[in-house]
C-alpha positions as CSV (number, residue, x, y, z in Angstrom):
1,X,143.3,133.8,163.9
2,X,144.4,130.2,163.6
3,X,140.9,129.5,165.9
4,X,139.0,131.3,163.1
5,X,140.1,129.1,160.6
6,X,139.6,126.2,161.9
7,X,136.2,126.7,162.8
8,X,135.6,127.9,159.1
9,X,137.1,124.8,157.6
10,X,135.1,123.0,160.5
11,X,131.6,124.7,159.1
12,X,132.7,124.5,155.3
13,X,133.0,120.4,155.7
14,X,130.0,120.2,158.1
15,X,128.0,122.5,154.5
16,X,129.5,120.0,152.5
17,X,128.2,116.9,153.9
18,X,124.8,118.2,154.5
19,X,124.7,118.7,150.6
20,X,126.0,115.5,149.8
21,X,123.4,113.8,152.1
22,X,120.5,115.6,151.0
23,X,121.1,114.2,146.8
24,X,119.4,111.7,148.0
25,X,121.9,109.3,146.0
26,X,124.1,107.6,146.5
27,X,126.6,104.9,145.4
28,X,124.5,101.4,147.0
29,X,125.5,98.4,148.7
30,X,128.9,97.4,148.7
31,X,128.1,93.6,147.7
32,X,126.0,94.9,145.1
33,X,127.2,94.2,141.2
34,X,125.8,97.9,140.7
35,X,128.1,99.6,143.7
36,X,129.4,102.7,142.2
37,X,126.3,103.4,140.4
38,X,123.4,105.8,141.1
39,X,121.1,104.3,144.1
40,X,118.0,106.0,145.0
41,X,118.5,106.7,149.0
42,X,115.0,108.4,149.2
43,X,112.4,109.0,145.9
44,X,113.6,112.6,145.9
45,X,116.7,111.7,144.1
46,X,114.7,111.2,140.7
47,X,114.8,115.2,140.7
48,X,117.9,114.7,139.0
49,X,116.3,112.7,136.4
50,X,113.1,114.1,136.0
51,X,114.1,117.2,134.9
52,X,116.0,116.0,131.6
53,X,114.0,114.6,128.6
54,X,115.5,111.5,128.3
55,X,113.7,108.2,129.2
56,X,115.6,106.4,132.0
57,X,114.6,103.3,134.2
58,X,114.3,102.8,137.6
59,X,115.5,99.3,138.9
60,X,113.9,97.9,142.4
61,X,116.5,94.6,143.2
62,X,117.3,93.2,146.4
63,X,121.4,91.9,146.9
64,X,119.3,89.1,148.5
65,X,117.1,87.9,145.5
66,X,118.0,85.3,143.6
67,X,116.0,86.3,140.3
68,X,117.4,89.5,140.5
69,X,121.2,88.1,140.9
70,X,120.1,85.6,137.5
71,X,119.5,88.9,135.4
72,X,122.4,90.5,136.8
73,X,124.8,89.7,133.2
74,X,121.6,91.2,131.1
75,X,121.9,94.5,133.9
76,X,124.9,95.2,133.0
77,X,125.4,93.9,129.3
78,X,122.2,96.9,128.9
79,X,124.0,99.5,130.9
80,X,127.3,98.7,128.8
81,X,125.5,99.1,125.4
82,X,122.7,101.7,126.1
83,X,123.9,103.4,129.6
84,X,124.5,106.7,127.9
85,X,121.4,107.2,126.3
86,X,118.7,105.1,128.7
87,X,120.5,105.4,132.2
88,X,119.5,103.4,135.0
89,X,118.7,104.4,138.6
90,X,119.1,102.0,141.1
91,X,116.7,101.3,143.9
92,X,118.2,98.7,146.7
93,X,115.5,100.2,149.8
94,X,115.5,103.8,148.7
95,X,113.0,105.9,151.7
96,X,109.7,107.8,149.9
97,X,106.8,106.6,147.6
98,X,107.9,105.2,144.6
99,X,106.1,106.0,141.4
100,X,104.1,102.8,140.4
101,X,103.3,100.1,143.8
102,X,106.4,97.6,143.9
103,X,105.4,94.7,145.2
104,X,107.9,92.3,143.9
105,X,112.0,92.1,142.8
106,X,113.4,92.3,140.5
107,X,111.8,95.1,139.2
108,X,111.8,97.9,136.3
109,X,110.1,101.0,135.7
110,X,110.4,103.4,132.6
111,X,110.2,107.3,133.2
112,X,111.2,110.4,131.4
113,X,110.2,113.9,132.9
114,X,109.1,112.4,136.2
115,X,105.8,110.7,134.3
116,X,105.6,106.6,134.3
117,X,105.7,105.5,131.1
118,X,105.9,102.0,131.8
119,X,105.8,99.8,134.9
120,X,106.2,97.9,136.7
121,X,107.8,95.2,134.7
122,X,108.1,92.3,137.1
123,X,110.7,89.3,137.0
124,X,113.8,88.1,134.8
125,X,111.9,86.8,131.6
126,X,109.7,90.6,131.0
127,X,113.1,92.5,131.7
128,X,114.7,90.8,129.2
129,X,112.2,91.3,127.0
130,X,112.5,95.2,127.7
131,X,116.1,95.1,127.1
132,X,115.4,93.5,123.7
133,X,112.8,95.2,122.4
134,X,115.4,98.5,123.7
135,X,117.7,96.7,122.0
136,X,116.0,96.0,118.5
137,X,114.4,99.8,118.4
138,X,110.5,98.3,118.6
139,X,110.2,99.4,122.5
140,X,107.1,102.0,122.7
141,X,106.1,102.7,126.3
């Protein structure tokens, strides 16, 4: 009986891993300002997105990148003051086809439903113009 059980608890954990791996998020990089949050491990993991009417952003950044690390305050200022509403999906290597052809970093792309709306919207200066325009209600993708 006490072999039973173990094997079942064995199985249930080995189930419950093979879920988690398959959300195809996860929480990124540990030396990442953005550990914690919601990194794309393979393209599949916009599912979870796509399937909710709210516009959200994708963010292609490298830990490595120095324009990236600049904009890193204006990142997180925007997921502070419009996270709720517009959330942000990190992308740090994720496996699959993005949606628009990244060629560069840092990077941002604006869904909703699984359709591009806007993209890709390439280096430090035109993200911070997304976030103000965001910011000051005049952004239509």
């Amino acid at each position: 009986m006490k072999m039973r059980k173990t094997i079942m608890l064995a199985l249930s954990v080995v189930i419950l891993l093979t879920l988690a791996a398959c959300s195809n998020i996860d929480e990124g990089p540990e030396e990442s300002a953005f550990h914690g949050m919601d990194h794309l491990t393979h393209y599949n993991g916009l599912r979870k997105y796509d399937q909710k009417d709210t516009m959200y952003l994708i963010y292609v950044y490298s830990v490595t990148c120095p324009a990236c690390t600049d904009i890193i305050p204006d990142v997180l200022e925007f997921i502070e003051t419009h996270g709720d509403e517009i959330p942000i999906v990190f992308d740090h290597g994720a496996g699959g086809q993005p949606p628009v052809n990244v060629t560069h970093v840092p990077t941002f792309i604006v869904m909703k439903a699984g359709e591009v709306l806007d993209g890709p919207i390439v280096g430090p200066q035109p993200i911070r113009e997304l976030f103000e325009d965001i910011e000051e209600g005049v952004y239509n993708p």
